[in-house]
C-alpha positions in Angstrom: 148.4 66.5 -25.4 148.9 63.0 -24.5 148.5 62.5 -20.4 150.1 60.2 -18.0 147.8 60.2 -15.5 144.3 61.8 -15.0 145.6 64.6 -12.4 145.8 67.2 -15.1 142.0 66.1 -15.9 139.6 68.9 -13.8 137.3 67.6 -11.0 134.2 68.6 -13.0 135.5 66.3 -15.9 136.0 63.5 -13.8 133.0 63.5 -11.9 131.0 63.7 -14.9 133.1 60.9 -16.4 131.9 58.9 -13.2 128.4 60.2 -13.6 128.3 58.6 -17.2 129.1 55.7 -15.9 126.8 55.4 -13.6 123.7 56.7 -15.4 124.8 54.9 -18.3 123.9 51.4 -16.8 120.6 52.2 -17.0 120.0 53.9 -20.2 122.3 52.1 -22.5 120.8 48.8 -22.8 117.1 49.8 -22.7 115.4 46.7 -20.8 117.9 44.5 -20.7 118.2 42.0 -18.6 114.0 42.7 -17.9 113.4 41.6 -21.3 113.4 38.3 -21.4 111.4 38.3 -17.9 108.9 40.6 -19.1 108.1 38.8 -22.4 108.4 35.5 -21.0 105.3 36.2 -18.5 103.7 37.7 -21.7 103.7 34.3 -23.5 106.9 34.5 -25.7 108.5 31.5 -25.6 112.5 30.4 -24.8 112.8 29.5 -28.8 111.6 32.8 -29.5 113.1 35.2 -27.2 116.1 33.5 -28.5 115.5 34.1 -32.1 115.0 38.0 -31.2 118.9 37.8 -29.3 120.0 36.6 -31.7 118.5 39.1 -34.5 120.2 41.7 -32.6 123.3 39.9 -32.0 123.9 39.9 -35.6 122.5 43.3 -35.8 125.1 44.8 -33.4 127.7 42.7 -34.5 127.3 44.2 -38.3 127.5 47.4 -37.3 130.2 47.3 -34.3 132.6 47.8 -36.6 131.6 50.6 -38.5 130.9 52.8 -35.4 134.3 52.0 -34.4 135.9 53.9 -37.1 133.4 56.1 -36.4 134.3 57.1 -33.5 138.1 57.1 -34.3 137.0 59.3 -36.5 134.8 61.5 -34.8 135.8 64.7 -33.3 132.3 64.5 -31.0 132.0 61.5 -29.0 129.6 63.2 -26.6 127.2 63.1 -29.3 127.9 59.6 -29.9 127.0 58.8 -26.4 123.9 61.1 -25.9 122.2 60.1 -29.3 121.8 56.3 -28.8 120.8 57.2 -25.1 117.4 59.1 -26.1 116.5 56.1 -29.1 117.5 52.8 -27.1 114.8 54.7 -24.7 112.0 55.5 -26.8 112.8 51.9 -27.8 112.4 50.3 -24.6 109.0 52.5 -23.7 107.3 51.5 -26.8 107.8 47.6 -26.0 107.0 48.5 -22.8 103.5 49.9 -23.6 102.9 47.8 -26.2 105.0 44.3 -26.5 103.5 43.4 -29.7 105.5 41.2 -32.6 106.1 45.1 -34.4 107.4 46.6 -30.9 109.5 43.9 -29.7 111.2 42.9 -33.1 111.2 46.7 -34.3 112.5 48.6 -30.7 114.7 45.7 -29.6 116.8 45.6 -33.7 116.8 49.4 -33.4 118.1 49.1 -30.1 121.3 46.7 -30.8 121.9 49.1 -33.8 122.1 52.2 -32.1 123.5 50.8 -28.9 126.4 49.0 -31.0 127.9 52.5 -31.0 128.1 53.4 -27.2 130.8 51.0 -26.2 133.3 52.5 -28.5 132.4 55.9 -28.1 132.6 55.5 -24.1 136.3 54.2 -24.2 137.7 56.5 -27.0 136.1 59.0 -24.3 137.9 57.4 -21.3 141.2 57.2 -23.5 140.9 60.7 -24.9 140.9 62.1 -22.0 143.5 60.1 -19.8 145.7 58.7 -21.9 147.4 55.4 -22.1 149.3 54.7 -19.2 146.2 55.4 -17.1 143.9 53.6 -19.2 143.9 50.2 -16.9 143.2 52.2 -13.9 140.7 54.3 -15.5 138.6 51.5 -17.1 138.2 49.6 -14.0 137.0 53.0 -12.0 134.2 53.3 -14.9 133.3 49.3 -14.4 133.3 50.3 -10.7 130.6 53.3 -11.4 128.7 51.5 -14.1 127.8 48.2 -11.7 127.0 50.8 -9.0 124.6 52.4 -11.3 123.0 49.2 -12.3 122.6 48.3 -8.7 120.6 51.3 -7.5 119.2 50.8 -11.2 117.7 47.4 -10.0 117.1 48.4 -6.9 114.9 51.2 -8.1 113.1 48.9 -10.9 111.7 46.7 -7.9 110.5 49.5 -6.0 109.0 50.7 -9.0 107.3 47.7 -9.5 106.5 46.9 -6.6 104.6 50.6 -5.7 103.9 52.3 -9.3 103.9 49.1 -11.8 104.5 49.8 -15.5 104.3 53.5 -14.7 106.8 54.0 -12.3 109.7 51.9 -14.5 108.5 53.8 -17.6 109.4 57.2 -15.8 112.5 55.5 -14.1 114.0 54.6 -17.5 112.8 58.2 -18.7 114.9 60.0 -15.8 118.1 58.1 -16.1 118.2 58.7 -19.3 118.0 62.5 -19.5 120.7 61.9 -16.1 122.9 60.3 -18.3 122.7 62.9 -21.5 123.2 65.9 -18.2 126.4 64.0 -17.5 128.0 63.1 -21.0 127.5 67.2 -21.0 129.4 68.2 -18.5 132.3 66.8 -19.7 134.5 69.4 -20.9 135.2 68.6 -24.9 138.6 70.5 -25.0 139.7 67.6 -22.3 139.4 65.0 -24.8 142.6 64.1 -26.5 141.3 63.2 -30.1 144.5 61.8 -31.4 145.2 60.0 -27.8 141.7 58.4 -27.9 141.9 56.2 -31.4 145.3 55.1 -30.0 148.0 57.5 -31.4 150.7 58.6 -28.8 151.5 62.2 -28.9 154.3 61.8 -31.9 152.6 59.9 -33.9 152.0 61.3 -37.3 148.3 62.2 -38.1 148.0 59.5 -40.4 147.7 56.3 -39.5 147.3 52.6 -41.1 143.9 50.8 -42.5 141.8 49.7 -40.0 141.6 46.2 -41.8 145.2 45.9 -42.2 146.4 46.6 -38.6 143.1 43.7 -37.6 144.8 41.1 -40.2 148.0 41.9 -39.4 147.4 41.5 -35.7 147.7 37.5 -34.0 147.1 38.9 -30.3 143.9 40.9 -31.6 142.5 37.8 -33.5 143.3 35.4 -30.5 141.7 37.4 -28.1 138.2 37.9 -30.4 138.4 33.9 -30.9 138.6 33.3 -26.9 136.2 36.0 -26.2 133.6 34.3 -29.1 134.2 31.2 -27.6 133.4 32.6 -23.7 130.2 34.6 -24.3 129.1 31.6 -26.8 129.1 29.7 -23.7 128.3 33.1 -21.0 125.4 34.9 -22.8 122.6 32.9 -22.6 122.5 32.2 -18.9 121.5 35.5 -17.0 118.8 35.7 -19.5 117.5 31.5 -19.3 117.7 32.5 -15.3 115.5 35.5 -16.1 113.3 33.6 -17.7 113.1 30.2 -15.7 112.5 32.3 -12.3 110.2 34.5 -13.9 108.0 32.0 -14.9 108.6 29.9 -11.6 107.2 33.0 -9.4 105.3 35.3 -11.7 107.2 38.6 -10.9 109.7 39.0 -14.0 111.0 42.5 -13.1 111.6 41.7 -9.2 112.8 38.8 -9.8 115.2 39.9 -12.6 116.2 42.5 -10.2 117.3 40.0 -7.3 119.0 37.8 -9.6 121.2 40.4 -11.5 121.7 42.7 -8.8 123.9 40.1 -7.2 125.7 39.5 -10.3 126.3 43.6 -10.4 127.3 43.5 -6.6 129.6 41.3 -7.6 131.5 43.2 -10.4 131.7 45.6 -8.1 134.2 43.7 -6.3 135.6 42.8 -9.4 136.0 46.5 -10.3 137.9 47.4 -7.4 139.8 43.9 -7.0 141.1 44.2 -10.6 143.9 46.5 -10.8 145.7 45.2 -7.8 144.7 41.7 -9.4 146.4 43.3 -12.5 149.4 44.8 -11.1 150.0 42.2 -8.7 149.1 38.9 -11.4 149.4 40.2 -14.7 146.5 41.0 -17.1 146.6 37.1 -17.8 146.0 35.8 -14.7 142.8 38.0 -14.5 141.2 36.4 -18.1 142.5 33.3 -16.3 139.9 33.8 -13.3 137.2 35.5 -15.6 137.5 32.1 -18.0 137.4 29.4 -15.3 134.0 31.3 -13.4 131.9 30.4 -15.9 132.1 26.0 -16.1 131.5 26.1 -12.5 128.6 28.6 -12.7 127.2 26.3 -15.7 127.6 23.7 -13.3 125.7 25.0 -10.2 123.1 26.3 -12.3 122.8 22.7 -14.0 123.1 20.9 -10.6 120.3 23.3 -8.3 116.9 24.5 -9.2 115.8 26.1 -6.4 115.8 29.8 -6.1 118.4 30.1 -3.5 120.9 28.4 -6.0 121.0 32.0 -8.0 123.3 33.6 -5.3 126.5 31.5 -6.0 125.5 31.3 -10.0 125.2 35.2 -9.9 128.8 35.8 -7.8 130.6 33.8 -10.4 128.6 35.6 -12.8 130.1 38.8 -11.8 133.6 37.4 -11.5 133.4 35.9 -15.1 131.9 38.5 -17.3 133.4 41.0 -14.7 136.9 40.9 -15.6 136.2 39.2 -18.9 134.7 43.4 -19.3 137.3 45.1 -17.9 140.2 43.0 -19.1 139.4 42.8 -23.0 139.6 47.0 -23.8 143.1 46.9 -22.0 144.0 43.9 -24.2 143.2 45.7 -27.0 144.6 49.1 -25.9 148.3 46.9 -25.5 147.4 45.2 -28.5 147.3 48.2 -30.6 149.3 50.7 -29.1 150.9 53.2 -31.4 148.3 51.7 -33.9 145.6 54.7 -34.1 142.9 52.4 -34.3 142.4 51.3 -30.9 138.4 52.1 -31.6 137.7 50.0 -34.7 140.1 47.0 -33.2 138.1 47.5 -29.7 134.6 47.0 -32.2 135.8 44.6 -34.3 136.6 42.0 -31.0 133.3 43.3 -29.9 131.8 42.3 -33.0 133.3 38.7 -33.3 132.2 37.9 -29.6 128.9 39.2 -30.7 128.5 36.4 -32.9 129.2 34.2 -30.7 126.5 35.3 -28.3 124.2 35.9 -31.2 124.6 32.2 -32.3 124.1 31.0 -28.7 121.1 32.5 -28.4 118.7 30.6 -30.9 121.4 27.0 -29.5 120.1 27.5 -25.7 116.5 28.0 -26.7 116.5 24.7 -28.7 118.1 23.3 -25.7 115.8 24.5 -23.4 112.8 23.1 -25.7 114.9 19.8 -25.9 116.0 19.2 -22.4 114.8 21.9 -20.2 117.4 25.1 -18.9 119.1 22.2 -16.7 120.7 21.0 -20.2 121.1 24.6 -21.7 123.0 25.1 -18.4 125.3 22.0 -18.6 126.0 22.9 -22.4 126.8 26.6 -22.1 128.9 26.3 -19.2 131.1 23.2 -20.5 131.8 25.6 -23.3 134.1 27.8 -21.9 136.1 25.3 -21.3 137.5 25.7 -24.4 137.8 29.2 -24.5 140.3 28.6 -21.6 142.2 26.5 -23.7 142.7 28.8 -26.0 143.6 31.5 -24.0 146.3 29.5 -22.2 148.1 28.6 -25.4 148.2 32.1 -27.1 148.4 34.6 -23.5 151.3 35.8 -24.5 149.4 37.1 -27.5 146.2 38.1 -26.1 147.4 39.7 -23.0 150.6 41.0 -23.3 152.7 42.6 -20.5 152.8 46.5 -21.1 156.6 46.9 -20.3 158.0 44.1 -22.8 154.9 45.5 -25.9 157.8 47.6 -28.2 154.9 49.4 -29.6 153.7 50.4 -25.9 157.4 51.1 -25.5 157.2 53.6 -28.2 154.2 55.3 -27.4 155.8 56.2 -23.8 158.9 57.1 -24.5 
């Protein structure tokens, strides 16, 4: 049955819904932002750790798709969650304890192929089991508990390595996993909504259209991946050229990765609270309009300021970019494709077109950084979304449509 709100959802359900979340941060990326940190300090170069991005950029972005229709598919999205969990980790321990060529290119490809399929799986979850009209509300609570988790995350990663070096981050990752696969379990499965979470309202028939011909057949859903290519084009690089820059600069690649990305999570804290009264109060658009004019300034600051105390203000807008750039996009794609059935495959395959431009701007900002130092790669990547803003102001009518006036929204309500 199809729910209007989550107050027919238990407390157990919802709580372990936050728990996800908030475990999740941890344990679904593997190292992460420490990677770059890490293996800079061990010699690996910017051109390099670019090259390995980008390898699982295009990684992630071939199989996005395909775990999409996976998981509309799927009648046991826990599993989809707990099984990437327990191999990104094993992934991330092995190039911990040995960050050889094998490790580094092996664990980090296995990682973006596995982890490709917990994004999807973690919002056909959130819509199976409160349905559409709470969807917006929900997302940004889950954004709310994920930043939290990466913040005591961080935290815990510099006291880790502060007290217990290699050992102690080895059996931090090790316990938020198995926190995370305790959580995605106590979600009660007959709470999840199978037809509700691929996007099908409660009259819909159980068939629905090809996956590929709803995506062609779809303007809003094309202009929003082309904006969102264009943004983390410009966006993905810089946390990790920061990572690296600072690392090198004071010798301490998982404190200092820890400092500089803890205030960007702080920050999408705010951003996850802020956003649905941003939402209800602005329109969806005006919140992609925020998200897309963050990140030229942030290039700009970051170009401009070298010295360590510039990564506060670069790290805010940080948070206030790819913060409601994250929370925004899956309720784009939920109006987009409303009544559709194939809100998980659409969701992947925007996920998969701004994967390329990430992937692609990986191996560009290490040749930049060779060329011209990060100062350049700064000043480039930055300037770049610039033009995703463009785009998004001449098609947000498309991209971010307003829920009352979406006929096929209309439909699934009524």
């Amino acid at each position: 049955m199809q729910r209007s709100s989550i107050s027919g959802l238990s407390g157990r359900t919802l709580v372990a819904l936050a728990f996800v979340n908030f475990f999740l941060a941890d344990a679904r990326d593997g190292l992460g932002p420490f990677l770059d940190g890490f293996l800079a300090t061990h010699g690996w170069t910017p051109m390099t750790l670019g090259f390995i991005a980008t390898i699982g950029g295009v990684l992630g972005m071939i199989t996005t798709p395909l775990f999409g229709a996976w998981v509309d598919a799927s009648t046991h999205k826990r599993m989809l969650i707990i099984l990437p969990v327990i191999l990104v980790t094993a992934a991330a321990v092995w190039t911990l304890v040995s960050p050889d060529d094998f490790s580094v290119f092996g664990g980090q490809s296995a990682t973006a192929v596995v982890g490709a399929v917990v994004g999807p799986a973690l919002m056909g979850l959130t819509l199976g089991l409160v349905g559409q009209k709470a969807f917006s509300r929900q997302v940004s609570r889950n954004e709310f508990w994920n930043h939290a988790g990466n913040v005591v995350s961080l935290a815990g990663v510099y006291a880790a390595s502060t007290y217990f070096g290699l050992t102690g981050i080895i059996a931090l990752m090790i316990v938020t996993a198995v926190a995370t696969i305790v959580a995605v379990l106590a979600i009660d499965p007959s709470k999840i909504d199978d037809k509700v979470a691929r996007g099908l309202g409660q009259d819909d028939g159980a068939t629905a259209p090809s996956g590929f011909k709803v995506l062609a057949g779809s303007k809003g859903l094309i202009l929003l991946a082309v904006t969102l290519l264009v943004f983390h084009f410009g966006n993905a690089p810089i946390s990790r050229l920061i990572a690296q820059d600072f690392s090198l600069q004071l010798g301490t690649p998982f404190r200092t990765t820890a400092i500089t990305t803890g205030v960007s999570q702080l920050s999408m804290i705010l951003m996850a609270l802020s956003a649905p009264w941003l939402i209800r109060r602005f329109g969806l658009g005006a919140v992609f309009v925020i998200a897309l004019c963050a990140l030229p300034i942030r290039g700009a600051i970051a170009g401009s300021f070298h010295n360590f105390d510039a990564i506060f203000p670069i790290q805010i807008l940080d948070g206030i970019g790819a913060g409601l750039i994250g929370i925004a996009t899956p309720i784009a794609a939920e109006r987009i494709l409303a009544g559709s059935g194939r809100f998980n495959v659409g969701l992947a395959a925007v996920m998969t077109v701004q994967g390329i431009g990430a992937s692609l701007s990986n191996v560009v900002a290490g040749w930049l950084t060779k060329e011209g130092g990060y100062a350049l790669a700064y000043w480039v990547h930055g300037g770049v979304a610039l033009i995703a803003l463009v785009i998004f102001l001449y098609a947000r009518h498309s991209i971010a449509p307003d829920r009352k006036e979406h006929p096929e929204t209309k439909a699934a309500e009524a």
